[in-house]
C-alpha positions as CSV (number, residue, x, y, z in Angstrom):
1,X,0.0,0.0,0.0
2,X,2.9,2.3,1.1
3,X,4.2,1.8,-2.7
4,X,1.3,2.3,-4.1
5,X,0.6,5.7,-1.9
6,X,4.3,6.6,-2.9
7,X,3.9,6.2,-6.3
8,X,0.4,8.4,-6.7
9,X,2.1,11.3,-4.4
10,X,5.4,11.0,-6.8
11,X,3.4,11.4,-9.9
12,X,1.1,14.2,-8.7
13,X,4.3,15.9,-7.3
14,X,6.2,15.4,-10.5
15,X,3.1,16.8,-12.7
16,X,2.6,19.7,-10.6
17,X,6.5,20.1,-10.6
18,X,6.8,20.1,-14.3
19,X,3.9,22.3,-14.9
20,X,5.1,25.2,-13.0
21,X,9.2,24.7,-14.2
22,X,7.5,25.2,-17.5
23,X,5.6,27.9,-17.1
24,X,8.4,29.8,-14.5
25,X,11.0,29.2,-17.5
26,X,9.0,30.5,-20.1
27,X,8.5,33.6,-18.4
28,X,11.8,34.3,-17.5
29,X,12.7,34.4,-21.6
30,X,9.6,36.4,-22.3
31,X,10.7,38.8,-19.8
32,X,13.7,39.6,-22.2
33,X,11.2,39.6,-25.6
34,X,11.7,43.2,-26.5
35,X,15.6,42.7,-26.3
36,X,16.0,39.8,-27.5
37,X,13.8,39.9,-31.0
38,X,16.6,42.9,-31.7
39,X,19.1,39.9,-31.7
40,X,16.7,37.6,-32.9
41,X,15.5,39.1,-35.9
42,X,17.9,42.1,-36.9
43,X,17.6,41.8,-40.7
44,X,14.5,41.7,-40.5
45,X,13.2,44.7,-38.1
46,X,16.1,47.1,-38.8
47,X,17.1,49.3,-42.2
48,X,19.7,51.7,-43.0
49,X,18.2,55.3,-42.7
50,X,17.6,57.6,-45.7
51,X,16.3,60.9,-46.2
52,X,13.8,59.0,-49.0
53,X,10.6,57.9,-47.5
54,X,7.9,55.7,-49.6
55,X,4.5,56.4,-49.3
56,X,2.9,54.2,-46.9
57,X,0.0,53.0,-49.6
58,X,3.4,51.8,-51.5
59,X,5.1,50.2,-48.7
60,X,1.5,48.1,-48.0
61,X,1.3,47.4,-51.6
62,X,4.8,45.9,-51.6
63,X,3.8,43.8,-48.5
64,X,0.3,42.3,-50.6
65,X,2.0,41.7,-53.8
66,X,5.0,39.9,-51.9
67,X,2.0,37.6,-50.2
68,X,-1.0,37.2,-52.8
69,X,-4.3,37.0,-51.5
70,X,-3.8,39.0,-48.4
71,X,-5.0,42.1,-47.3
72,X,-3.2,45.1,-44.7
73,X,-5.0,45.5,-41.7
74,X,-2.8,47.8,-39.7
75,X,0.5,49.4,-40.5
76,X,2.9,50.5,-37.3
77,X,4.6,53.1,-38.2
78,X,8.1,53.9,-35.8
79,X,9.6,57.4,-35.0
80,X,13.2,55.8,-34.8
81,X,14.5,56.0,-38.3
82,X,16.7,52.6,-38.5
83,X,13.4,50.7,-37.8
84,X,11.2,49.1,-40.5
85,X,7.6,49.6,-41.3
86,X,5.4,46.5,-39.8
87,X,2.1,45.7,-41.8
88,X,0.0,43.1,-40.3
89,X,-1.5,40.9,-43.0
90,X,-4.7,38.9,-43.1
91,X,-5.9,36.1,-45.6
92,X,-4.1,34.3,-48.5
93,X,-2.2,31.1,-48.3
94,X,-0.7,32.4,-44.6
95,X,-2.0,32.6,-41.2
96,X,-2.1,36.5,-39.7
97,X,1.5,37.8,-39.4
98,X,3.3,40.9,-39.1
99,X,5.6,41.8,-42.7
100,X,8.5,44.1,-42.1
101,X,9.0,46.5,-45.6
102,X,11.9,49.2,-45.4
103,X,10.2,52.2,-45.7
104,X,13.2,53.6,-48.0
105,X,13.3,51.0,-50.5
106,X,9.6,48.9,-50.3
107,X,11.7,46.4,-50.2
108,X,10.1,43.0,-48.1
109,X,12.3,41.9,-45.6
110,X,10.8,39.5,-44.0
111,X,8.0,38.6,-41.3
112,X,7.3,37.3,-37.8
113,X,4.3,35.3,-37.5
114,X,2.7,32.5,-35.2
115,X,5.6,30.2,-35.8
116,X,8.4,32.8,-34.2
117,X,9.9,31.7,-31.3
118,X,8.2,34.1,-29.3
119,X,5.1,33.4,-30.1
120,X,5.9,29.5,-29.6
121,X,7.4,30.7,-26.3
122,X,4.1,32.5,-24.9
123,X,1.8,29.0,-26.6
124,X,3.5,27.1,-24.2
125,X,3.5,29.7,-21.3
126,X,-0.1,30.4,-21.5
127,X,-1.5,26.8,-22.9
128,X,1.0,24.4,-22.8
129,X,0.5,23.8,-26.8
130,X,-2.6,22.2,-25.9
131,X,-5.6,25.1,-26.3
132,X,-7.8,26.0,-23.8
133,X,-7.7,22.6,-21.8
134,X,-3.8,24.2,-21.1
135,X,-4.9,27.5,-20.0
136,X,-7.0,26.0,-17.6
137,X,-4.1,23.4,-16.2
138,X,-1.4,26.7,-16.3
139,X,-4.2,28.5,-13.8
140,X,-4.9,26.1,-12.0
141,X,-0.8,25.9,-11.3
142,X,-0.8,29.4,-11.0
143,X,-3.9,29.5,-8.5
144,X,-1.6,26.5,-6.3
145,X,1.1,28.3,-6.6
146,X,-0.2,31.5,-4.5
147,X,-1.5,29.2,-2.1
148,X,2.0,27.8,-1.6
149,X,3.4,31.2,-1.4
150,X,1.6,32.1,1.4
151,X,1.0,28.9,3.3
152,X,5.6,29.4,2.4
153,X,5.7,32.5,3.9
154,X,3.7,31.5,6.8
155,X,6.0,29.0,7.5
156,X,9.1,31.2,7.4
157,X,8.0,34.0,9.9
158,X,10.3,33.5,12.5
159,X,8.7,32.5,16.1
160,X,12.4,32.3,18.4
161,X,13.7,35.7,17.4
162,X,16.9,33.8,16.3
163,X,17.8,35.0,12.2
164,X,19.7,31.5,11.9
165,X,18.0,29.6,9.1
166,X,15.2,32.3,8.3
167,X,17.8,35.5,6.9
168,X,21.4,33.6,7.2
169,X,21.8,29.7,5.9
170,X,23.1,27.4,8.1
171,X,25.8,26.6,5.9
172,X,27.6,24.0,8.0
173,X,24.7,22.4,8.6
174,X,23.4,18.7,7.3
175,X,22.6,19.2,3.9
176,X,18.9,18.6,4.6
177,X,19.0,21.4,6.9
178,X,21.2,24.1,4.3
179,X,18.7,23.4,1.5
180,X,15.5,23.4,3.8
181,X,17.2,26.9,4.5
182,X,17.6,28.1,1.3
183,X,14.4,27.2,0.3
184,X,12.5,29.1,2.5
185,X,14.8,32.2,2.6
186,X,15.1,32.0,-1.5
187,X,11.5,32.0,-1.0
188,X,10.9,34.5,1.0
189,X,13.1,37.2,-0.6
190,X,11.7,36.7,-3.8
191,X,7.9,36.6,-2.1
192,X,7.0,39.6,-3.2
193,X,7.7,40.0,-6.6
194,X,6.8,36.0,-6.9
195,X,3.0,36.8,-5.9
196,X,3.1,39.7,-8.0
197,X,3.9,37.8,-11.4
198,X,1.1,35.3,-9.9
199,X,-1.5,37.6,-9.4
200,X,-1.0,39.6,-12.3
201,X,-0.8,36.8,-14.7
202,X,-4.5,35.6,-13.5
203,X,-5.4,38.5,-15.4
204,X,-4.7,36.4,-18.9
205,X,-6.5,33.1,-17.5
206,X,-9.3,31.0,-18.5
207,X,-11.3,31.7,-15.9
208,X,-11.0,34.3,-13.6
209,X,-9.0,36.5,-16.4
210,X,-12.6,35.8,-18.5
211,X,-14.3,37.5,-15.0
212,X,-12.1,39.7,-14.8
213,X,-12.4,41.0,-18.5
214,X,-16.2,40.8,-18.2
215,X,-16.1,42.8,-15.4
216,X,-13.6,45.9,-16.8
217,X,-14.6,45.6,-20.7
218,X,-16.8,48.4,-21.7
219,X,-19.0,48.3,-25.1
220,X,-17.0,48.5,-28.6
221,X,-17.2,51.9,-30.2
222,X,-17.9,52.0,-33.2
223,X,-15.5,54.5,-35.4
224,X,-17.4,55.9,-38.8
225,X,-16.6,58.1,-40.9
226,X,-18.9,61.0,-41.0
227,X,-17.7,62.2,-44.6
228,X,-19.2,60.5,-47.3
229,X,-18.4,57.0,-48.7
230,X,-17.2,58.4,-52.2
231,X,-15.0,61.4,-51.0
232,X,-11.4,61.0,-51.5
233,X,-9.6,59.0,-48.6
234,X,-7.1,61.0,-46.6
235,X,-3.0,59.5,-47.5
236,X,-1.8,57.4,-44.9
237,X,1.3,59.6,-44.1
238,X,-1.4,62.5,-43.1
239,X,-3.5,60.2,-41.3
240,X,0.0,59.7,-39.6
241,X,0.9,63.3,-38.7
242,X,-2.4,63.9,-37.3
243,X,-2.2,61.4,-34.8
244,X,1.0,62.4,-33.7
245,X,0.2,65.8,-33.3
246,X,-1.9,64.4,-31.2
247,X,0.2,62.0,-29.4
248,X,3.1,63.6,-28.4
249,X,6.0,61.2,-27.2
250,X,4.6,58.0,-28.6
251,X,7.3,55.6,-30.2
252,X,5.0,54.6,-32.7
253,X,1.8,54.8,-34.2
254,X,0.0,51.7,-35.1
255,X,-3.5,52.6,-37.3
256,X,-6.0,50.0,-38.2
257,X,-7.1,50.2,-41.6
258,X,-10.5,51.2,-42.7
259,X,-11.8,48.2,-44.3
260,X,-15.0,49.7,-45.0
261,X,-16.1,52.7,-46.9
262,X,-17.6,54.2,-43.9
263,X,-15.2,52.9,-41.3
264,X,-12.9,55.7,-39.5
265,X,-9.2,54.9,-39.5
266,X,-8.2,54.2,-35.6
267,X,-4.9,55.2,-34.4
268,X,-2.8,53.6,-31.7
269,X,0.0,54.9,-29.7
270,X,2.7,53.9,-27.2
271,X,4.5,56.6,-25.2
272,X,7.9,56.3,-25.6
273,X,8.7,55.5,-22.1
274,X,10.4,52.0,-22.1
275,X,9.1,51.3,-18.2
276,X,6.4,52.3,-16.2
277,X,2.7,52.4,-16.8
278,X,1.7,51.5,-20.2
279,X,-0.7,54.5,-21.7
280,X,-3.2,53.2,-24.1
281,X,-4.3,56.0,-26.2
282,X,-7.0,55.8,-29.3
283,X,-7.5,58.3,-31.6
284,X,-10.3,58.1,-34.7
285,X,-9.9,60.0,-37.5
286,X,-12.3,60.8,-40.3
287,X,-10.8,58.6,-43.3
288,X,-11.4,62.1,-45.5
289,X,-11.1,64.8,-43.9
290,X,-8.7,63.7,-40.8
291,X,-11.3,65.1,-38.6
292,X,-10.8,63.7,-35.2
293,X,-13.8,61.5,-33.8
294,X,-12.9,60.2,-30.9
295,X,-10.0,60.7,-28.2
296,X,-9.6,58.1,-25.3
297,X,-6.9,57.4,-22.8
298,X,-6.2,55.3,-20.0
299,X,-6.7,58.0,-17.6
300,X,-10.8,57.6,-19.0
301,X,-11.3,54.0,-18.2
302,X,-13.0,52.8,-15.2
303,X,-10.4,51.1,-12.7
304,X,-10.6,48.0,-13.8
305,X,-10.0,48.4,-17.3
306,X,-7.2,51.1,-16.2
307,X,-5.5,48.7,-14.1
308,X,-5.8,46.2,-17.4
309,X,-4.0,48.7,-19.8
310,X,-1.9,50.3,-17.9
311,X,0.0,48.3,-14.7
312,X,-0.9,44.9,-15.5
313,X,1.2,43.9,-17.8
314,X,4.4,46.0,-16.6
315,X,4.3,44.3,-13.1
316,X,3.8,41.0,-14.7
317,X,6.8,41.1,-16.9
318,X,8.8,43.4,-14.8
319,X,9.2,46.0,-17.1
320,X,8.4,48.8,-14.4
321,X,11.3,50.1,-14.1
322,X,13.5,49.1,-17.5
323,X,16.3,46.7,-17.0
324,X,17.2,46.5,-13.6
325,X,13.5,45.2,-12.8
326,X,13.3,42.7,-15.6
327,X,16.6,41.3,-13.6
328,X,14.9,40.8,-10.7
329,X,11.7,39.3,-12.3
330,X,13.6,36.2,-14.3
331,X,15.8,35.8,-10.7
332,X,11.8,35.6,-9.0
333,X,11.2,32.9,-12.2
334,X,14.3,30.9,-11.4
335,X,13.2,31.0,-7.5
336,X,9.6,30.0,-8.5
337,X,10.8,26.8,-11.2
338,X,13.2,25.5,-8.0
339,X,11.0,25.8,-5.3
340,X,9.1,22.6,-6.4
341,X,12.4,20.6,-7.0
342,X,13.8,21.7,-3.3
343,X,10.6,21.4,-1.5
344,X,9.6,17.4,-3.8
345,X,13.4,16.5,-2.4
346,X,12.9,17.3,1.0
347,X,9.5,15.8,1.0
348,X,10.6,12.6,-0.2
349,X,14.0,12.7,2.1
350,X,12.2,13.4,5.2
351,X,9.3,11.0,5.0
352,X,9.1,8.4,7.5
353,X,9.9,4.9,6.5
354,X,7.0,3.0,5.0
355,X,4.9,5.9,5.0
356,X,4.2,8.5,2.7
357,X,4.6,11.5,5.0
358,X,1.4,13.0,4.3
359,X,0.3,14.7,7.4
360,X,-2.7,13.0,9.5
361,X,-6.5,14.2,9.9
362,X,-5.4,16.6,13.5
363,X,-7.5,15.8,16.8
364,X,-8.1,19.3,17.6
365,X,-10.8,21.2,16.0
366,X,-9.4,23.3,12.4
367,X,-9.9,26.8,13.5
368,X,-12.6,29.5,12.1
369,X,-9.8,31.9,10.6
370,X,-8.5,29.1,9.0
371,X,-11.6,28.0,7.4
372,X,-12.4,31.4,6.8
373,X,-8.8,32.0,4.9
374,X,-9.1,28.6,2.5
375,X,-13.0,29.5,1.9
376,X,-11.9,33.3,0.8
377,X,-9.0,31.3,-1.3
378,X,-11.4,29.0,-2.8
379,X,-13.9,31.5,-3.5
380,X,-10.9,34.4,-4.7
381,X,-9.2,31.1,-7.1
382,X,-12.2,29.8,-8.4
383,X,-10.1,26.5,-9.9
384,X,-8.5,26.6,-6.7
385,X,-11.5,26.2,-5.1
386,X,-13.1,22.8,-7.5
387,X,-9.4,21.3,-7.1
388,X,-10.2,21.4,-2.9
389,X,-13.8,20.0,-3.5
390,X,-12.4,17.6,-5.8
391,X,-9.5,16.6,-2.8
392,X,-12.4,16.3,-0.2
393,X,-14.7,14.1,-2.3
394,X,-11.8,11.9,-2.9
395,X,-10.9,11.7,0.5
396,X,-14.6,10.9,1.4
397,X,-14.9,8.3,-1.4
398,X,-11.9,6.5,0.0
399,X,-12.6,6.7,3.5
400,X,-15.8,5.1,2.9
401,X,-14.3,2.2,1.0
402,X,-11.4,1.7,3.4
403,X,-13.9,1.1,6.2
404,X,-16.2,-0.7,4.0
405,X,-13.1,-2.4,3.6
406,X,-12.6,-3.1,7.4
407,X,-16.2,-3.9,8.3
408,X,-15.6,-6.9,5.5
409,X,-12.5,-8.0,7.1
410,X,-14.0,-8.1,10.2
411,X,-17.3,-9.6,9.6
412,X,-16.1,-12.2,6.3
413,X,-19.6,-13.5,4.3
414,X,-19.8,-17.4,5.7
């Protein structure tokens, strides 16, 4: 039986181990994504600067003849000069993709589609390469791991007023007791930027991010044109200066084409701040005249959606404060893929022979806070929550057969 106990905790352990080593490692590259598609893709992203500068209705119709059958959606258009032009593409014989044209030359250089290794890198970090069924295993990982995080940090607080073993590793102690150190004070350092990637990237989950995007999504405007369906359209390049006159500092500006006659053309921009908040700004412009429609920032949105488009995502990949940050956020990563490995090899060295080391059902009474606290954890992580309901069924369904089990050993049929 002990085997057979051994060998269910082992695989559970090694499941849950390999999950979140997976997702940790993948979002300590994507941390670096910015940087490293420079070195990455360099041909492909970057041009020699000239004073000559195409048209942007040329450089798109470079990028559809190059792929036949497709058809510009937006164009981002960069303020550095040694940048190329990106046109994202729909239809044809390719999935959606973003083509890089130099904006001197129209010449094609290249694109970056689903198959990158970014976008391979952020499949496996967000579904495990296996759709929505992954989304919903990485969340549930994710949900466990703030659980552990706390429960860990609980643990660590010291009770003896003594700093040996809680800030300073007892280095010359059994090597049980050095890694049993490091783990918790490896931990605990890294606590709270660890529960700040986890509670951040529940915003991109199955099922609470889906809550959460219910809850802060507002109701689609709808840009038009209020100029009429024959008048000329406005050029690109204009449709360009407007926007920046009227967002000043942005990096880039990224306008979605009108695809309809009446359809305005909706410009995106970036401030050029490299850490910090991200400011989403939208601006919709008459496709004519270049009459401005509508204006929205972040500083507009309800919290929610603020809190969406502007700190989410920085905290999560630790972009807040440029480079230094993102440092700190892969060392959290590294912390969070070997906490499972250090705390599966002490479990397994410190179980008691022919058991499995679970811990017993206690004889005192569980107290209300602690009730309270799993309940509000249960309720807070709604997968979380099943996965416990799921435990205590189990549990139920196997006491009863153990004792059916007992009462038949007992009393044997004659």
């Amino acid at each position: 039986a002990f085997v057979t106990d051994a060998e269910r905790a082992l695989d559970v352990a090694a499941a849950r181990l390999s999950l979140l080593l997976v997702v940790a490692l993948t979002g300590a590259v994507y941390v670096f994504k910015d940087e490293l598609d420079r070195v990455l893709y360099p041909d492909v992203m970057f041009v020699t600067p000239r004073a000559e500068v195409l048209p942007l209705e040329r450089q798109i119709a470079a990028v559809e003849a190059a792929y036949p059958g497709s058809r510009a959606d937006t164009i981002e258009v960069e303020t550095d000069p040694t940048r190329a032009t990106s046109v994202r593409i729909r239809g044809g014989a390719v999935p959606p993709q973003r083509v890089y044209v130099n904006p001197h030359t129209g010449a094609v250089q290249g694109a970056i589609g689903d198959d990158s290794f970014f976008r391979v890198v952020l499949d496996v970090h967000r579904r495990l390469f296996i759709g929505t069924t992954g989304r919903a295993v990485v969340e549930l990982v994710t949900g466990w791991t703030i659980v552990l995080l706390l429960t860990g940090l609980y643990l660590w607080v010291p009770r003896n007023g003594s700093l040996r073993g809680v800030l300073l590793p007892r280095v010359r102690a059994k090597p049980y007791t050095v890694l049993r150190d490091l783990h918790a004070i490896a931990g605990a350092v890294m606590f709270p930027v660890a529960i700040t990637i986890a509670l951040t990237g529940l915003v991109y989950s199955l099922v609470w991010g889906s809550g959460y995007s219910l809850a802060s999504s507002a109701p689609a405007a709808a840009h038009k044109s209020v100029s009429k369906s024959t008048a000329p359209a406005l050029p690109l390049d204009e449709a360009v200066a407007i926007a920046r006159a009227h967002l000043p500092g942005s990096s880039f500006v990224d306008v979605k084409l009108a695809a309809k006659p009446d359809d305005a053309i909706v410009a995106r921009a970036k401030l050029s701040e490299s850490s910090g908040p991200r400011s989403q700004v939208v601006l919709a412009l008459d496709r004519s005249t270049g009459a401005v429609l509508d204006h929205q920032t972040s500083e507009n949105y309800a919290a929610l959606r603020w809190w969406r488009t502007t700190w989410n995502y920085p905290l999560h990949v630790g972009s807040v404060l440029g480079t230094p940050t993102k440092v700190i956020w892969v060392g959290a990563c590294l912390v969070l893929a070997a906490l499972p490995v250090t705390g599966l090899w002490m479990w397994w060295k410190r179980r008691p022979d022919g058991r499995t080391g679970f811990p017993r059902r206690p004889d005192r009474s569980v107290p209300l806070w602690l009730l309270g606290g799993v309940a509000f954890l249960g309720a807070f992580l709604p997968l979380v929550g099943a996965s416990v309901l799921v435990i205590l069924l189990g549990e139920w369904v196997a006491t009863r057969l153990r004792d059916r089990r007992a009462r038949a050993t007992e009393h044997p049929t004659r």
